[in-house]
DOFI-804789 format. One record per residue: residue in three letters; x, y, z of N, C-alpha, C in turn. Coordinates in steps of 0.02 Angstrom, whole numbers, padded with zeros to 5 digits, always signed. Layout:
REM DOFI-804789
alaXYZXYZXYZ;...
***
This chain:
REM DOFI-804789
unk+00137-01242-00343+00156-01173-00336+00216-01159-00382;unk+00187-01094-00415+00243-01086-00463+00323-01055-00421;unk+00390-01084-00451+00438-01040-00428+00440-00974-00458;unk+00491-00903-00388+00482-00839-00405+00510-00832-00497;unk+00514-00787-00521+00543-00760-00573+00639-00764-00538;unk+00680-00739-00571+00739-00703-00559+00747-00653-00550;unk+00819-00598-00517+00799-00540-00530+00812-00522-00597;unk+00741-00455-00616+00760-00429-00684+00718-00467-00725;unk+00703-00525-00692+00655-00569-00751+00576-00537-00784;unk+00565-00488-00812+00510-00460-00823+00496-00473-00894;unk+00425-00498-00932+00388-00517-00983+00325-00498-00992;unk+00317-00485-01058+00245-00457-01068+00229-00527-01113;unk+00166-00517-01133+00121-00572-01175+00111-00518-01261;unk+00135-00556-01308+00111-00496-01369+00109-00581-01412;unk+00044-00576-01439+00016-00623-01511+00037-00699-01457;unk-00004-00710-01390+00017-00771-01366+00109-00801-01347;unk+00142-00742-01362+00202-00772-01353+00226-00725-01290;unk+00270-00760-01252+00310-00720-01200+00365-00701-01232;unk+00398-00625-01216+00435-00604-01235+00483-00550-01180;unk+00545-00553-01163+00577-00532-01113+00566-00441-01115;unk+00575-00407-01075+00588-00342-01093+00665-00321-01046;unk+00701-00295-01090+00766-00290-01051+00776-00258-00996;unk+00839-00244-00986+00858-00225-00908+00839-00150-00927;unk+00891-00114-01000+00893-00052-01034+00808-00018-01021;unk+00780-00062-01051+00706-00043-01038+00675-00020-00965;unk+00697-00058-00921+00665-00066-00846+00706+00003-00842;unk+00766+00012-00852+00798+00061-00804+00768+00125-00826;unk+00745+00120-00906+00708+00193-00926+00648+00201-00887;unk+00619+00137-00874+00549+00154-00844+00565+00174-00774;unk+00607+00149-00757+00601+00179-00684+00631+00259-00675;unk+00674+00268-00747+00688+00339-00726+00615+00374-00720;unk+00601+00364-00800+00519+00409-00809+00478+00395-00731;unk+00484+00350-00689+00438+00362-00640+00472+00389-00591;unk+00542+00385-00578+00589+00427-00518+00574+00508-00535;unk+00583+00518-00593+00606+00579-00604+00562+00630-00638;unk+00541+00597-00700+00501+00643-00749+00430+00659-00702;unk+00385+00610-00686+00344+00592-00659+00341+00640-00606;unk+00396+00640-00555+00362+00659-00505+00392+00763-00523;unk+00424+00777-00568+00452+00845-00590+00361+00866-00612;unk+00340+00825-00652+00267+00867-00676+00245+00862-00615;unk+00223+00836-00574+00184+00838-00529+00199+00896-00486;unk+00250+00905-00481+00281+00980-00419+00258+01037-00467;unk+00254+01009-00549+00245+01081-00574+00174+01092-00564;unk+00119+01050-00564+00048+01060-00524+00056+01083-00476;unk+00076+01049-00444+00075+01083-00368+00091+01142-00364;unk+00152+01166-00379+00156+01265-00398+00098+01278-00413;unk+00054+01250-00467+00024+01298-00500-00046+01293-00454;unk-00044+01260-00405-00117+01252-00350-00125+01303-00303;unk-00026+01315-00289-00025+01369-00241-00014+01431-00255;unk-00006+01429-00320-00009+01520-00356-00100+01510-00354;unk-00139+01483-00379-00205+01491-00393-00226+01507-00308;unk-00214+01473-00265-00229+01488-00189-00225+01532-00160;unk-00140+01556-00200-00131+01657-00170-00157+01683-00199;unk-00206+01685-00257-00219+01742-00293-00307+01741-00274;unk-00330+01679-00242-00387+01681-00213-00393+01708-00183;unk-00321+01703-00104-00331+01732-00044-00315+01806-00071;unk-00287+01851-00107-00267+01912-00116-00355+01947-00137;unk-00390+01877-00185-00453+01890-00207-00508+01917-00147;unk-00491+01879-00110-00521+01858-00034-00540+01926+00001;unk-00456+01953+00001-00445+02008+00057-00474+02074+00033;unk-00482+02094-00045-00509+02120-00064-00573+02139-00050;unk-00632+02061-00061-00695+02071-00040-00699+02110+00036;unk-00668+02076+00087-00659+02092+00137-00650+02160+00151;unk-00616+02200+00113-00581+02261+00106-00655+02292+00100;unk-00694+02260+00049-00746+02282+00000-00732+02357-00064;unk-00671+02336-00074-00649+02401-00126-00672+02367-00177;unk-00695+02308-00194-00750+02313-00271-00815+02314-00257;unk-00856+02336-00317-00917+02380-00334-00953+02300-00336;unk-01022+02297-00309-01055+02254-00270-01067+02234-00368;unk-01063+02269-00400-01078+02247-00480-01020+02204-00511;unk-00966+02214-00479-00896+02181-00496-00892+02109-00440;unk-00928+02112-00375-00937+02080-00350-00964+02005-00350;unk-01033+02021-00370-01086+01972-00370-01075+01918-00431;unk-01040+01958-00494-01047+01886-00547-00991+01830-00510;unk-00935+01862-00460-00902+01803-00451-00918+01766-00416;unk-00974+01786-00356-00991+01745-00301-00957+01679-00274;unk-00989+01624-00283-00933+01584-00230-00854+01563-00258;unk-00867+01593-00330-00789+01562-00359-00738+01556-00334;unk-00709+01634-00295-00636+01633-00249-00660+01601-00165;unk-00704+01587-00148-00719+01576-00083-00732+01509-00073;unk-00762+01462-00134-00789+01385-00115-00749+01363-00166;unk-00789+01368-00237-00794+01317-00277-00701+01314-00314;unk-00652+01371-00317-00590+01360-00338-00547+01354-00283;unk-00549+01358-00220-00518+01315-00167-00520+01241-00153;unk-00603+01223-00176-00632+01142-00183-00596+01120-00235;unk-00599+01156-00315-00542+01127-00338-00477+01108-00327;unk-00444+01167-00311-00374+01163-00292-00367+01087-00243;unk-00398+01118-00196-00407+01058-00149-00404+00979-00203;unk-00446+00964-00229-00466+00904-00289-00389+00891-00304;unk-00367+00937-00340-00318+00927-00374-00262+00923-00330;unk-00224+00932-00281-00175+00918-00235-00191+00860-00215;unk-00257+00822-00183-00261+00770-00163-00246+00713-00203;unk-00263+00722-00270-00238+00678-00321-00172+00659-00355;unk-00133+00741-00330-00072+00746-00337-00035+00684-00287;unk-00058+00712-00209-00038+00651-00161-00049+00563-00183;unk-00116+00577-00202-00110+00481-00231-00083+00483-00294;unk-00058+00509-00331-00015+00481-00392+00055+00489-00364;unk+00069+00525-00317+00132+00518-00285+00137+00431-00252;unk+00090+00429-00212+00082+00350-00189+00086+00306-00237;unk+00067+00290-00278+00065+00252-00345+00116+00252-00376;unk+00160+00323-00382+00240+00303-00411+00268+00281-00358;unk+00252+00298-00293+00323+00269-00260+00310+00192-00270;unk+00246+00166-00241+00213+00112-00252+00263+00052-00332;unk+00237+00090-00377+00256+00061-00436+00336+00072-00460;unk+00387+00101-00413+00453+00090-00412+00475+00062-00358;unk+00425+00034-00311+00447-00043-00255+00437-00110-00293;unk+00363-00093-00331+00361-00158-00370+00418-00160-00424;unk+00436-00148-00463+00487-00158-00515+00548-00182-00499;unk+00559-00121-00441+00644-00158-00411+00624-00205-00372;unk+00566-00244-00345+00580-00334-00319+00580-00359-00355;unk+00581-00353-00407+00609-00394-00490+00688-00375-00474;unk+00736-00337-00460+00779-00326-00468+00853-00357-00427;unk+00805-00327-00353+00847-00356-00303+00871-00424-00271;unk+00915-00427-00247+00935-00508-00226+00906-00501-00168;unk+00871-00573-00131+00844-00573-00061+00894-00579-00037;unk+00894-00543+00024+00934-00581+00103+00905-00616+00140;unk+00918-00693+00134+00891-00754+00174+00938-00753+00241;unk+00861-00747+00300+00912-00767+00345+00843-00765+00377;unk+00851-00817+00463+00807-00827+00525+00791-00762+00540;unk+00710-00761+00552+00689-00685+00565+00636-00712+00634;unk+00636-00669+00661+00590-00657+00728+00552-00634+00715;unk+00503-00657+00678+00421-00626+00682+00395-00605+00738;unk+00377-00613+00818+00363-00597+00843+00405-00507+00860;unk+00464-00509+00865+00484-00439+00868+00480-00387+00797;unk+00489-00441+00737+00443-00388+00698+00387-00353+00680;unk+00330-00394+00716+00278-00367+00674+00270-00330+00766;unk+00305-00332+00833+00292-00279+00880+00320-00216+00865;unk+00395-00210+00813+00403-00143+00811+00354-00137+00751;unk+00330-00153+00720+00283-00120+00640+00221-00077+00701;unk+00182-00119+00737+00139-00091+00790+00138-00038+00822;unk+00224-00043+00848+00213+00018+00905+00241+00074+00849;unk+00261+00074+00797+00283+00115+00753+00209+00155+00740;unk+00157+00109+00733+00083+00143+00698+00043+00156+00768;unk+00078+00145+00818+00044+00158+00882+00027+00248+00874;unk+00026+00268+00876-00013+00336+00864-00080+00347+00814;unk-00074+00319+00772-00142+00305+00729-00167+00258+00740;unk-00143+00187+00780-00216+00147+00801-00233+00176+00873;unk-00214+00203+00909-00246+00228+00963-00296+00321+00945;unk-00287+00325+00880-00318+00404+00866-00401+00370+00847;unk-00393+00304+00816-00430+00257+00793-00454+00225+00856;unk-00444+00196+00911-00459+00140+00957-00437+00080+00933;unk-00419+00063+00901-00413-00007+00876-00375-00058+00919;unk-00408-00094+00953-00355-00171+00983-00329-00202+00954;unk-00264-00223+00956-00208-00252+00921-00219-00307+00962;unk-00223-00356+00930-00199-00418+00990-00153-00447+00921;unk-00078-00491+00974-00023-00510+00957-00018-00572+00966;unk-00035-00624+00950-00040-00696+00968+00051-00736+00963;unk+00087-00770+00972+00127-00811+00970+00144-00821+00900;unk+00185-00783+00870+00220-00798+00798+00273-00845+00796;unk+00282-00888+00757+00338-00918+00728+00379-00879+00687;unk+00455-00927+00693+00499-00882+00653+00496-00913+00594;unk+00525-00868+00523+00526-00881+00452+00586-00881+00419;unk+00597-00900+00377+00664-00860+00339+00638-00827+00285;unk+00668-00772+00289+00680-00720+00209+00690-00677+00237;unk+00682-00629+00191+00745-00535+00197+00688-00499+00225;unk+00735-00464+00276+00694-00460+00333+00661-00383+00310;unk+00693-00352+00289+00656-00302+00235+00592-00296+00208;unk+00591-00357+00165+00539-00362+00114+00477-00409+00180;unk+00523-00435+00210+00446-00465+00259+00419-00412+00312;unk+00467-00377+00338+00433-00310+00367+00383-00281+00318;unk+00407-00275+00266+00376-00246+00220+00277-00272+00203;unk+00285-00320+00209+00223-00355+00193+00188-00348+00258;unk+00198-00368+00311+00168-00362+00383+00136-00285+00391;unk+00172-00237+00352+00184-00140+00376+00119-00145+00332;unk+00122-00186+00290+00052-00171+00217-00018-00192+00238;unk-00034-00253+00272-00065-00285+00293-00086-00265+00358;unk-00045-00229+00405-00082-00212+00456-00116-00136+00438;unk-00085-00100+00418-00106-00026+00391-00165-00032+00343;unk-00174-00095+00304-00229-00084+00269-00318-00123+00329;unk-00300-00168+00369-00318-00186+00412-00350-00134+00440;unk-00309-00080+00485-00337-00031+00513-00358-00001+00468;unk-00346+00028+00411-00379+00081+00356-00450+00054+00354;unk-00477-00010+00333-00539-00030+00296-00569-00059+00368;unk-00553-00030+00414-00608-00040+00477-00660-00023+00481;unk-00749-00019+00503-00804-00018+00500-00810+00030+00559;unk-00818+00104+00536-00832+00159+00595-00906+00147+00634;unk-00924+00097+00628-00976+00084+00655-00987+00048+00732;unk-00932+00020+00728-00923-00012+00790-00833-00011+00787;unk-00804-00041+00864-00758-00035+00900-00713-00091+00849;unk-00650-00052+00823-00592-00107+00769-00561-00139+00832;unk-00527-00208+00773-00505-00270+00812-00456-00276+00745;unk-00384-00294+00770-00355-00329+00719-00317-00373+00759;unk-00318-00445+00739-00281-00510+00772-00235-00532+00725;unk-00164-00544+00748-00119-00580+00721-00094-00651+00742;unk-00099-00674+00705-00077-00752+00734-00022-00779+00688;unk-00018-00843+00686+00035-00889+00667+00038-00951+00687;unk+00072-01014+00629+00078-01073+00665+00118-01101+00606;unk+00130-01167+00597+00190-01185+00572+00144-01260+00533;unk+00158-01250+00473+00140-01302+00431+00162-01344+00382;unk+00190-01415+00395+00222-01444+00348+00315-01395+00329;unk+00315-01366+00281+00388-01331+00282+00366-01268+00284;unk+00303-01239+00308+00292-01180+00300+00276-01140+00390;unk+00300-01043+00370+00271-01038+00441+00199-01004+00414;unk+00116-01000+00450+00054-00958+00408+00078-00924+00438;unk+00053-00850+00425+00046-00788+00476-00057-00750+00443;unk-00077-00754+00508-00133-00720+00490-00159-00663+00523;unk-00195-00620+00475-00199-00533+00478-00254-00535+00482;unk-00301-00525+00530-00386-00554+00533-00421-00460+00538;unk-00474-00437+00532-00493-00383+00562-00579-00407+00551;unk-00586-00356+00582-00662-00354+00597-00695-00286+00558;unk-00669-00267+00490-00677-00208+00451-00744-00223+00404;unk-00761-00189+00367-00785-00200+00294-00800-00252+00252;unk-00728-00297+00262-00732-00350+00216-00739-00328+00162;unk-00713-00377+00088-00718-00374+00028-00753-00429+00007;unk-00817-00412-00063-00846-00443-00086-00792-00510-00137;unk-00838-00575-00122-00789-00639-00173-00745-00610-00236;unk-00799-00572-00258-00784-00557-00333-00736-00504-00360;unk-00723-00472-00291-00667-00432-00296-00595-00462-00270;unk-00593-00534-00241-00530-00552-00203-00477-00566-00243;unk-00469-00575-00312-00432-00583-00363-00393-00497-00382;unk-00452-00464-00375-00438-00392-00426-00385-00351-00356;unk-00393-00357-00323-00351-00317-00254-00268-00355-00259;unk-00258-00405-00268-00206-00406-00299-00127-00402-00362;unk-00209-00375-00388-00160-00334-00470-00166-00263-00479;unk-00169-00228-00407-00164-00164-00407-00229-00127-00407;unk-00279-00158-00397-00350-00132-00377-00357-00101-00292;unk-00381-00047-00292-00387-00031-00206-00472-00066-00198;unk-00459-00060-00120-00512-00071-00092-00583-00049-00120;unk-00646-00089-00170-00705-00059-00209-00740-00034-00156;unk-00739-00060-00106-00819-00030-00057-00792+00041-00026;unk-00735+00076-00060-00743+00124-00032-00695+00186-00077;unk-00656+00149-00117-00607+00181-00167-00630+00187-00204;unk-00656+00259-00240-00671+00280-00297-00668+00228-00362;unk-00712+00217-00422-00704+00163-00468-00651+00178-00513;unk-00595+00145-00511-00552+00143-00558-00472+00185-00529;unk-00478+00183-00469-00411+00211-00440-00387+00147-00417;unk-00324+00157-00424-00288+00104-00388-00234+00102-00371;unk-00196+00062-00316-00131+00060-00285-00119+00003-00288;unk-00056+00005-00269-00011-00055-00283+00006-00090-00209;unk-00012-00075-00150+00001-00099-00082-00013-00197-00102;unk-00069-00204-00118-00061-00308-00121-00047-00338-00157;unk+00007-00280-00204+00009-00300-00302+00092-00317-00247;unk+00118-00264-00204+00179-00262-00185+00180-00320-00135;unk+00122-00327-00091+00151-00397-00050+00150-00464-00091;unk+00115-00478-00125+00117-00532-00171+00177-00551-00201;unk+00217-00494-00225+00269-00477-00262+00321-00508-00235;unk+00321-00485-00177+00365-00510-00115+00364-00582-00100;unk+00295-00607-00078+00290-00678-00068+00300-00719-00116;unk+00278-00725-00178+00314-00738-00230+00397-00742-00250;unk+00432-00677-00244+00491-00679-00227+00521-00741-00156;unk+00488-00746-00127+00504-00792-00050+00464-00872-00081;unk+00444-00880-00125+00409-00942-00152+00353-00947-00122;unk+00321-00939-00086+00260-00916-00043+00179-00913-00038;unk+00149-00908-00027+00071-00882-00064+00036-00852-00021;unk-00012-00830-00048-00048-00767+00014-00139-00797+00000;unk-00161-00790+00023-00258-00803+00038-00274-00761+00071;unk-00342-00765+00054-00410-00706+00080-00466-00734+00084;unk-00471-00728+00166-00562-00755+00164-00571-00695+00204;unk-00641-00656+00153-00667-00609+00178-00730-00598+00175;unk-00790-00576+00217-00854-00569+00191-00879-00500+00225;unk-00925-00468+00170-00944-00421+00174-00973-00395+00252;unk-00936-00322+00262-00977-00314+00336-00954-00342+00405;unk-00909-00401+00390-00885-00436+00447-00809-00434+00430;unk-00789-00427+00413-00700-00413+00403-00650-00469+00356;unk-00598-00466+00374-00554-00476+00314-00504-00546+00357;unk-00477-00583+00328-00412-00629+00355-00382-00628+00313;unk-00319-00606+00308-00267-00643+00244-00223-00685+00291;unk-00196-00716+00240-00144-00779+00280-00096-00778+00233;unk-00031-00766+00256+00044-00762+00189+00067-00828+00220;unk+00122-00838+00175+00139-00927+00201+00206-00896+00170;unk+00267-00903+00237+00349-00897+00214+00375-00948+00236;unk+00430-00959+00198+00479-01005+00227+00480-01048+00301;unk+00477-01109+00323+00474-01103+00403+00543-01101+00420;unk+00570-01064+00466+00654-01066+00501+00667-01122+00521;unk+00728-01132+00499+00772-01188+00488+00813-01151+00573;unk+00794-01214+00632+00849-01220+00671+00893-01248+00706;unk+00958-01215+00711+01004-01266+00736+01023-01278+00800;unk+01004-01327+00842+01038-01329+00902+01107-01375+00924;unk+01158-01343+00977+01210-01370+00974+01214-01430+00994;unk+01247-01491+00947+01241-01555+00960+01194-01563+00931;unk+01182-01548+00884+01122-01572+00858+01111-01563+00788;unk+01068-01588+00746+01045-01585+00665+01015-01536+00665;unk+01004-01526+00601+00948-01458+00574+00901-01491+00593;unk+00836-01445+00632+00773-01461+00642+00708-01393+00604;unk+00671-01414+00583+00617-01374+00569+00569-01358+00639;
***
């Protein structure tokens, strides 16, 4: 297993050689995605909801019926279906490229930031991530079962962080066909603690288990060629923690990932460090 990068350590590949890209650089990119990025996007968005009032003003008119059934008819469904369906199109897309920058300015700065190592309580973390999403797995039905976690070390941040990703995508790619299940478990291996995210969803085909972690969304159901950064960002993380993450998943029957952190180092009084 390879060790993480440093922070700031970021490299591209140009003619076979690695080559650093500076800090100067990172910080422009992240402005263009803080700032520039999301300024055009609000300026769409204005321009969805001027097109929306001038539908509905279009609207009230018909309604009124003060235009001539000849002024009428060439527009037919334009102000009523088909440029609301747009509008519609276009705001929704607005929302996922909003997701994708915020997305792609979490990944950059865990290149940046220093971890905070310290003993974490998995079991009370991943209960508040739960009852936090407790309103959307019960809108859903979904059974949570909570099995006996071990504790880990790393920043308790970035491991909330990965657990919040993993269970939310869990419930997302569930199979409306029958009653969702997501099981969490844990156990302690050699210097490591597993933690596993099991569901009974969809599942992903072999050939996609590589591509979902470089920023590919879910294929069996995400449009071709959209993508987010949710397992580009836990990776990122576990990596940062020295770590590794797996997927055994098969089509139709659901998903397991298993992350592997640090195992907690503990001390009892009178006593040595014990794992």
């Amino acid at each position: 297993m390879e060790p993480p990068k440093q922070p700031g350590d970021f490299s591209f590949q140009r003619k076979g050689k690695s080559e650093a890209v500076s800090s100067t650089d990172v910080d422009l990119l992240v402005q263009m995605i803080s700032q520039d990025l999301p300024a055009s996007l609000t300026t769409i968005q204005d321009a969805c909801q001027t097109i929306t009032m001038a539908c509905s003003r279009l609207n009230a008119l018909f309604e009124e019926e003060v235009l001539a059934d000849y002024a009428r008819e060439p527009l037919g469904p334009l102000p009523t279906e088909d440029i609301p369906q747009a509008v519609q199109h276009i705001q929704g897309e607005v929302d996922h490229v909003r997701g994708i920058t915020w997305g792609l300015l979490q990944f950059i700065r865990l290149g940046q930031i220093s971890l905070r190592w310290e003993g974490l309580d998995v079991n009370q973390l991943v209960m508040g991530i739960v009852t936090s999403m407790e309103r959307k797995l019960k809108s859903r039905e979904v059974l949570v079962r909570i099995e006996d976690l071990p504790d880990c070390m790393g920043d308790e941040v970035l491991v909330t962080q990965v657990f919040s990703i993993l269970i939310d995508n869990a419930q997302k790619y569930l199979d409306p066909a029958r009653p969702g299940e997501i099981i969490i478990s844990g156990k302690t291996m050699h210097g490591w603690s597993v933690y596993s995210v099991g569901d009974n969803g969809i599942g992903i085909a072999e050939d996609h288990h590589a591509g979902i972690f470089e920023g590919l969304s879910h294929p069996a159901v995400e449009p071709e060629g959209r993508q987010g950064v949710g397992l580009a960002i836990v990776r990122r993380i576990i990596d940062r923690h020295q770590g590794n993450i797996e997927i055994d998943s098969i089509p139709g029957q659901g998903s397991t990932f298993r992350v592997y952190f640090p195992r907690a180092i503990i001390v009892e009084e009178g006593e040595g460090k014990k794992e």
